[in-house]
C-alpha positions in Angstrom: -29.6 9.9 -7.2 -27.9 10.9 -10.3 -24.8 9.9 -12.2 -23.3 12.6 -13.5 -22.6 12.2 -17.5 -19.9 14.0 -20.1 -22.5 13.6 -22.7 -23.2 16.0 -26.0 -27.0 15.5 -26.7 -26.2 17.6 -30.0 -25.7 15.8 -32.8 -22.4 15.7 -34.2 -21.3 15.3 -38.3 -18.2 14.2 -38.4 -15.3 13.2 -41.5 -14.1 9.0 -41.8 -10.9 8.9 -44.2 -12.3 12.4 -45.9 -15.6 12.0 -46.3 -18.0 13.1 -44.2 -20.8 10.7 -43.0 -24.4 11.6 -41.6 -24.7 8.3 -40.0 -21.9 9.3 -37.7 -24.2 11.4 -34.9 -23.6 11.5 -31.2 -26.0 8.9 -29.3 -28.2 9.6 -27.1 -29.1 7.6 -24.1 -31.4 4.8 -25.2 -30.1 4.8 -28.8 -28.6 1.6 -30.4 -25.3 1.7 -30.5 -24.3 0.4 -34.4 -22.2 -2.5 -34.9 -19.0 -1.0 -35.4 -15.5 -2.5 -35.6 -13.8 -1.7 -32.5 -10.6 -2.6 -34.5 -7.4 -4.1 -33.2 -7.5 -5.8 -30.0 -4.0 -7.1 -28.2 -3.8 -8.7 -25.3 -6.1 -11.5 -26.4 -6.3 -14.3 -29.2 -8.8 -11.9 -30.7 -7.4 -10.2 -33.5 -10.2 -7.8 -33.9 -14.1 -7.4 -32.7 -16.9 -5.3 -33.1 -19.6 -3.9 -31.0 -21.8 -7.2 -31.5 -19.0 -9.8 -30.6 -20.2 -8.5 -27.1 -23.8 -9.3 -27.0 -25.7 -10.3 -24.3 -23.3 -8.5 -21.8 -22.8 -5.5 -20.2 -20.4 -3.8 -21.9 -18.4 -1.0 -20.7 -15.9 0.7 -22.7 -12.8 2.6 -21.3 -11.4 4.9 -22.6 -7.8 6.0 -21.6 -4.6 6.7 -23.4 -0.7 6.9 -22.0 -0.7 10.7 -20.8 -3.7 9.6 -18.8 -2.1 8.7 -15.2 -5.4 8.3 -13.7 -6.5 5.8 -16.8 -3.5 3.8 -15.7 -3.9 3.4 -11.5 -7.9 2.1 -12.2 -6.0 -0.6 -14.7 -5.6 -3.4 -11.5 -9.8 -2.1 -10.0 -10.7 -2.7 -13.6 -9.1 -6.0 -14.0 -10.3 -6.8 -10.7 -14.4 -6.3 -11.5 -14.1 -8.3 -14.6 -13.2 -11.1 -12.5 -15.4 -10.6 -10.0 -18.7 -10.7 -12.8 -16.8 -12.6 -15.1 -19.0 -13.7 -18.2 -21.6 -11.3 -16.9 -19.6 -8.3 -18.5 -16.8 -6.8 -20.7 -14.8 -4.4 -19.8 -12.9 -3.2 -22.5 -10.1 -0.5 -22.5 -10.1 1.3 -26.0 -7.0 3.2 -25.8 -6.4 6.1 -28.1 -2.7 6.2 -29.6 -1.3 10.0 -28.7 2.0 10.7 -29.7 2.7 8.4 -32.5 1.0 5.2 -33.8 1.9 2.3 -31.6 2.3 4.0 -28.5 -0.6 2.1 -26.7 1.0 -1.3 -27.6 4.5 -0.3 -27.0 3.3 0.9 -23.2 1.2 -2.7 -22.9 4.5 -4.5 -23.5 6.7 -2.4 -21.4 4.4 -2.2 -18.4 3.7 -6.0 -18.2 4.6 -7.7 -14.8 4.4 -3.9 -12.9 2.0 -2.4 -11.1 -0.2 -1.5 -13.3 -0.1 -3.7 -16.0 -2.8 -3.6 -18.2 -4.0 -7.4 -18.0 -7.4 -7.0 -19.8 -7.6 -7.0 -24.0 -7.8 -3.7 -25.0 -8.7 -2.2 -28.3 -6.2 0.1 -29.9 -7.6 3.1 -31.9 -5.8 6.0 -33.4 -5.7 9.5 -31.9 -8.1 11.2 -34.0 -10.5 8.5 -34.1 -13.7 9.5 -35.9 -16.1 7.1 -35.4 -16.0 6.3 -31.6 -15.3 10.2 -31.3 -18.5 10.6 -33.1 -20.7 8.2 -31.5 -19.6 9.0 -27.8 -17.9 12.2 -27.8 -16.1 12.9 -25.3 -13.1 15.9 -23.9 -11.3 14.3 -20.8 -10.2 10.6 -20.1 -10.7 8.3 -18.3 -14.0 7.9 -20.4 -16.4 5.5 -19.7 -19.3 4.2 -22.1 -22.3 2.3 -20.7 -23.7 -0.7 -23.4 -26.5 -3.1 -22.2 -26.6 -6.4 -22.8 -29.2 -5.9 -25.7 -26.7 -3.2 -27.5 -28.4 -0.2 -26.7 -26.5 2.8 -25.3 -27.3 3.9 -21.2 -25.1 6.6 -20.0 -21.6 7.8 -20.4 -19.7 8.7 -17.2 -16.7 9.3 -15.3 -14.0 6.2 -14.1 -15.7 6.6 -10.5 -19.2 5.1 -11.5 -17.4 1.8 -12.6 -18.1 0.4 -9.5 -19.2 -3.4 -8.5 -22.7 -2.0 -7.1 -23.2 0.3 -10.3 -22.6 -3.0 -12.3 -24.8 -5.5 -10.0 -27.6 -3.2 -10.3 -27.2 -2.8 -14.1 -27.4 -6.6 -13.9 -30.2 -7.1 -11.9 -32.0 -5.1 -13.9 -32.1 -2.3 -12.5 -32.8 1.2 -14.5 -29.6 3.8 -13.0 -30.1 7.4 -13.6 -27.6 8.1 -16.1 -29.6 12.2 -16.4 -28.7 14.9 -17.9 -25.7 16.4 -20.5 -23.1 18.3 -19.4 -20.8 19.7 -22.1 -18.1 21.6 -20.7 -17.6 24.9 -22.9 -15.9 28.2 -22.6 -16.9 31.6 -22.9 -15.3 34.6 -24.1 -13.9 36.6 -21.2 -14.4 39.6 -22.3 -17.8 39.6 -22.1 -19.9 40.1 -19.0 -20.7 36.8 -17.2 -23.0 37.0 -13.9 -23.4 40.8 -14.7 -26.1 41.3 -17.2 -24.0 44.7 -18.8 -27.2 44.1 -21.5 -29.5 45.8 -19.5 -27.9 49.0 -19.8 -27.6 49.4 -23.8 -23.6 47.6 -23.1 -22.8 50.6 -21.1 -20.3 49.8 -18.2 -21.7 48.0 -15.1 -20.2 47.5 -11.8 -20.4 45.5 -9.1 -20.3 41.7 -8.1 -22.0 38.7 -8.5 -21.8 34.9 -7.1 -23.8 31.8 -8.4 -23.3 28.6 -7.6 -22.4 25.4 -10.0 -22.8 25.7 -13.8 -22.7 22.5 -14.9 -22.6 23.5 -18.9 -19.5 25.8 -18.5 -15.8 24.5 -17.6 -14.3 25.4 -14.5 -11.8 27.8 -14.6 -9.3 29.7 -11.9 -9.7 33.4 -10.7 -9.0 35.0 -13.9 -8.4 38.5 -14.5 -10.0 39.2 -17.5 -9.5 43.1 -18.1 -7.5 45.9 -16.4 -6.6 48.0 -18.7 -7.1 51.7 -16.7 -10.8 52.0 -17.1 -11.8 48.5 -15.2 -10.6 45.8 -13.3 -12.4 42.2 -14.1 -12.3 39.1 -12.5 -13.8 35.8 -12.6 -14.1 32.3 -11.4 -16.2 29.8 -12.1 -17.2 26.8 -10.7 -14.9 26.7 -7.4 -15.1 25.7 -3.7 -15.1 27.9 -0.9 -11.6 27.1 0.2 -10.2 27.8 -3.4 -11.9 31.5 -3.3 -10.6 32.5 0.2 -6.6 31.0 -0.8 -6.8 33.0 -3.9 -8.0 35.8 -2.4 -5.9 36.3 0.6 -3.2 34.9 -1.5 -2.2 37.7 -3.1 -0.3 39.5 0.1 0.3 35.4 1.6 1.6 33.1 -1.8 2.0 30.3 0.8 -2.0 30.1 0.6 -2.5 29.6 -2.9 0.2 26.5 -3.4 -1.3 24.5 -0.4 -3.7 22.6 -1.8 -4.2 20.7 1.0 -5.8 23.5 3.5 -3.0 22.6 6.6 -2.6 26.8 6.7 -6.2 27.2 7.3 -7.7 26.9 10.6 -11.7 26.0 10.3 -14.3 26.7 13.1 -16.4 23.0 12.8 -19.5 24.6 11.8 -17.6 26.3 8.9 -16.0 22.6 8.0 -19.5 21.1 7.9 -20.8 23.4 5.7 -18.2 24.0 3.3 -16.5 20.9 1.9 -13.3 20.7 -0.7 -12.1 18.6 -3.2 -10.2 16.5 -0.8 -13.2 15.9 1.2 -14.7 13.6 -1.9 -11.4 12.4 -3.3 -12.8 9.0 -2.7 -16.3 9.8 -3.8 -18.3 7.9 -5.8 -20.8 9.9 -8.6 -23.6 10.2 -6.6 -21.3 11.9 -3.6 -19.6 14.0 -6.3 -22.8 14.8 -7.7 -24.0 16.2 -4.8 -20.1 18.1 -3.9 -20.8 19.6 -6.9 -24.3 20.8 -6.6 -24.0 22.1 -3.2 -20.1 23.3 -2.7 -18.8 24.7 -6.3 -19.3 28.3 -6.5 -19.3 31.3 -9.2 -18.1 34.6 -9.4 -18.1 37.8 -11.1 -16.3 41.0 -10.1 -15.9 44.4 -11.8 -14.5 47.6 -10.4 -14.1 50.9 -12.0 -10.1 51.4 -12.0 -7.0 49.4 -12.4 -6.1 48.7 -8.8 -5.8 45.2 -8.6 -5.0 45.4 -4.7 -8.4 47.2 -4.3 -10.1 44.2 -6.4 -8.8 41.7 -4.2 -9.6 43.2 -0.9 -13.4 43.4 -2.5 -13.7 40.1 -3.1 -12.5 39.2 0.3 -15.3 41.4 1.7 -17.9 39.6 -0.9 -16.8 36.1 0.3 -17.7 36.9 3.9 -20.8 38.5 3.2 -21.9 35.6 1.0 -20.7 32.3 2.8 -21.4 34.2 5.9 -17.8 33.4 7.7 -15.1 35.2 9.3 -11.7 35.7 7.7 -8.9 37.0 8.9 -5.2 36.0 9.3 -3.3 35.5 12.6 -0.7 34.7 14.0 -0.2 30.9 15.0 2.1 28.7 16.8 2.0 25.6 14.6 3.6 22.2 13.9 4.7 21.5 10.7 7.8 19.8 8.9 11.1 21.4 8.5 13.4 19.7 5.8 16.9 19.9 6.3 20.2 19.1 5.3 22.1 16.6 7.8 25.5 17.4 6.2 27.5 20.0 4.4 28.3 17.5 1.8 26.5 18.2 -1.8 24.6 15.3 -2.8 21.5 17.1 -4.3 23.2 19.5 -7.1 22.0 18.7 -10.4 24.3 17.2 -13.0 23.2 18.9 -16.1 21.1 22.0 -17.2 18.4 20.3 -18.5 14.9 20.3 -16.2 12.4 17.1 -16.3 10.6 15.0 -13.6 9.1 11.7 -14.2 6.0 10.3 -11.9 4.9 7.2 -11.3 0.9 7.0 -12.2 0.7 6.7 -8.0 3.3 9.6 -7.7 4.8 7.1 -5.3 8.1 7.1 -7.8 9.5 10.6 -8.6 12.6 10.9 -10.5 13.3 15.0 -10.5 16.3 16.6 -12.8 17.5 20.5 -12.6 14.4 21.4 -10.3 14.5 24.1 -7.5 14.3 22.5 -4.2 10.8 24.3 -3.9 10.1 21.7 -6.8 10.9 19.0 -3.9 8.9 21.1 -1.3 5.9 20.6 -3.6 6.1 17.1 -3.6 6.6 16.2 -0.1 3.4 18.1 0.6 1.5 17.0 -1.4 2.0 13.9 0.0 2.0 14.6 3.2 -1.7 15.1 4.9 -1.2 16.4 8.5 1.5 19.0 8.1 2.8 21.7 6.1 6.2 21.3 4.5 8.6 24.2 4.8 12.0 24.7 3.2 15.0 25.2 5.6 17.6 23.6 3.7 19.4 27.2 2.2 20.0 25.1 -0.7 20.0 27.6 -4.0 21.2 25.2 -6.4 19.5 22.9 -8.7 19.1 19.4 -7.8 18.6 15.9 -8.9 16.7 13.6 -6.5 14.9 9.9 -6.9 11.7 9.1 -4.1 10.4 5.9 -4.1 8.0 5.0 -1.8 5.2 2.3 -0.9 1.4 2.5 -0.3 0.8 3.1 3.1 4.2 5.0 3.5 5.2 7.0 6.8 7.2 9.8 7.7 10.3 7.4 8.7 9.8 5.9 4.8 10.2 9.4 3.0 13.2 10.3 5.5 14.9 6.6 4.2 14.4 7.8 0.9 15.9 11.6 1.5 18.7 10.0 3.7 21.2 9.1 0.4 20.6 13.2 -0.3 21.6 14.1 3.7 18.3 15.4 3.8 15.2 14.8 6.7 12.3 15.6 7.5 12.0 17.3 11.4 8.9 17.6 12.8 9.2 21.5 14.4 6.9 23.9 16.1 6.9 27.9 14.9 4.7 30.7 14.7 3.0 31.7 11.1 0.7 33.3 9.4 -2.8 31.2 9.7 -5.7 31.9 7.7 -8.7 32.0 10.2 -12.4 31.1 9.0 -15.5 30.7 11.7 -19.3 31.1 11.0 -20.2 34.8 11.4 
């Protein structure tokens, strides 16, 4: 099994207060980590510490900072573990101060006795932080860095390896497989990618290519690259199934391409075994992922002689069949699916200003929307909602202001008392649509 890492093997030279350091060089698994300050730590007695005031346990540093919603919903999980093991280990948040200096204290502070409340100590560093940077580099939060109880460096990995059983293991002794680096970089998209145009002396190439995962290159959506008369480009990389056959088809049917969560796709159950999505591992641990990632991400390479985009897109339709070996088509359906409605002709939605600005709780269980469309609202709701599409029947065309709140386990009768102040519900109807069709060939 492997746990897969956001490591840079490379070594890395970077600047502390102007001058530039050659002790500063990205670890490598295995490496001892130096005994650096870790700097100012609130939330504790302990007015500073450094990487040695932690000997003897496992420590695991966290990375996060305050634009980092997903940092913030593990705070209670993390809080949680170092309970659970105690003296055993140290979890230690290292938040990075983003906007402005002070902005990780100033969110402790106003956060205490929520939700999420960060309840462990946490180290405060600045935004541009060049030794931890250095040391354990890093692109997207949360981060997490592995330290054994002896000081030497084991692996670097997502929030989803913090786990008790990842930790008990780590205690008993146990040597996890903390393998491989996987730097995420981008690549100029004007040159070829699965097409080889080398070969030919650079001369154009046409044609299509898929590949599976990359693990070195950063995913990226179906991008056209070129069309500028004499060719027509596109490329994705690193994406499921599901994502290529939305985007595809989604250029005649939009409705495809926002629903994120597949309720307008209908799925033979051979095709669903062997083709999962991203919310099929949404609660996946690193092995799981690691293997989602392995087996379901796909590449893809297209170019066409032209500048018909129409033509590009019912080529790529013809390449996913042929590769995933499936069916596609769109038909007509009867199906169920949420109408929201106005229960009044009195306005309680329009907006109250001009400006345009949405604030989520980390959970997205609070929204508070200003000036949105009401397709903004439309968005929400299903994305919330698992079972069924959310359509729009309100003929509302102005802008509107509207606070949800809502709890954990919430139901359909909880998100109609929040819409009921707004004369607004949520009716469960039945209607023919358009259905994109998938079964094994």
């Amino acid at each position: 099994m492997k746990i897969l890492l956001l490591i840079f093997f490379s070594s890395l030279l970077l600047k502390t207060n102007g001058q530039a350091d050659a002790s500063l060089q990205a670890l490598r698994i295995g490496d001892k980590v130096p005994d650096i300050s870790l700097g100012e730590i609130i939330n504790t007695d302990l007015k500073e510490a450094r990487i040695s005031d932690f000997r003897g346990k496992l420590l695991i540093l966290d990375f996060w900072n305050v634009s980092c919603a997903t940092c913030i919903i593990q705070f209670p999980r993390l809080a949680e573990l170092q309970k659970k093991f105690d003296k055993q280990i140290m979890i230690l948040p290292v938040g990075f101060d983003a906007r402005q200096e002070g902005s990780i204290r100033s969110f402790v502070e106003k956060r205490k006795g929520t939700q999420y409340e960060l309840k462990l100590p946490s180290a405060v560093r600045k935004a541009k932080d060049t030794v931890l940077m250095a040391l354990f580099p890093f692109i997207g939060l949360p981060h997490e860095i592995w330290i054994d109880p002896n000081g030497i460096f084991i692996g670097a990995t997502s929030h989803i390896a913090v786990t008790a059983e990842n930790i008990q293991n780590i205690l008993a002794g146990q040597k996890l497989n903390f393998t491989g680096y996987i730097i995420k970089k981008g690549f100029d998209y004007n040159n070829t990618f699965l097409i080889n145009e080398g070969l030919f002396d650079n001369r154009p190439v046409y044609g299509s290519a898929f590949g599976g995962y990359i693990d070195s290159v950063r995913s990226s959506t179906l991008i056209r690259s070129q069309s500028n008369g004499s060719r027509t480009r596109l490329i994705a990389v690193n994406q499921t199934m599901l994502f290529f056959y939305r985007n595809a088809y989604g250029r005649q049917y939009p409705f495809l391409i926002s629903e994120a969560k597949n309720k307008s796709i209908i799925m033979d159950s051979a095709t669903h075994m062997a083709y999962k999505d991203w919310v099929d591992v949404k609660d996946a641990d690193n092995w799981a992922m690691d293997e989602f990632q392995q087996n379901h991400l796909h590449s893809y390479e297209l170019i066409i002689p032209g500048n018909s985009v129409d033509e590009a897109f019912q080529k790529i339709i013809n390449d996913l069949d042929s590769y995933f070996r499936l069916k596609s088509k769109i038909e007509k359906r009867k199906l169920a699916y949420l109408s929201l409605t106005r229960t009044s002709k009195s306005d309680k939605l329009r907006a109250s200003g001009d400006s345009q600005n949405s604030y989520y709780s980390p959970d997205q269980l609070i929204v508070k929307m200003r000036g949105i469309e009401v397709s903004g609202l439309i968005d929400y709701l299903d994305d919330r909602i698992e079972k069924y599409p959310v359509l729009d029947e309100t003929n509302y065309k102005h802008k509107i202001d509207i606070d949800i709140e809502l709890r954990k386990n919430f139901t359909l009768q909880d998100i109609n008392d929040a819409l009921k102040k707004y004369d607004l519900r949520l009716e469960l109807k039945e209607k023919t649509m358009d259905i994109l069709c998938l079964s094994m060939k």
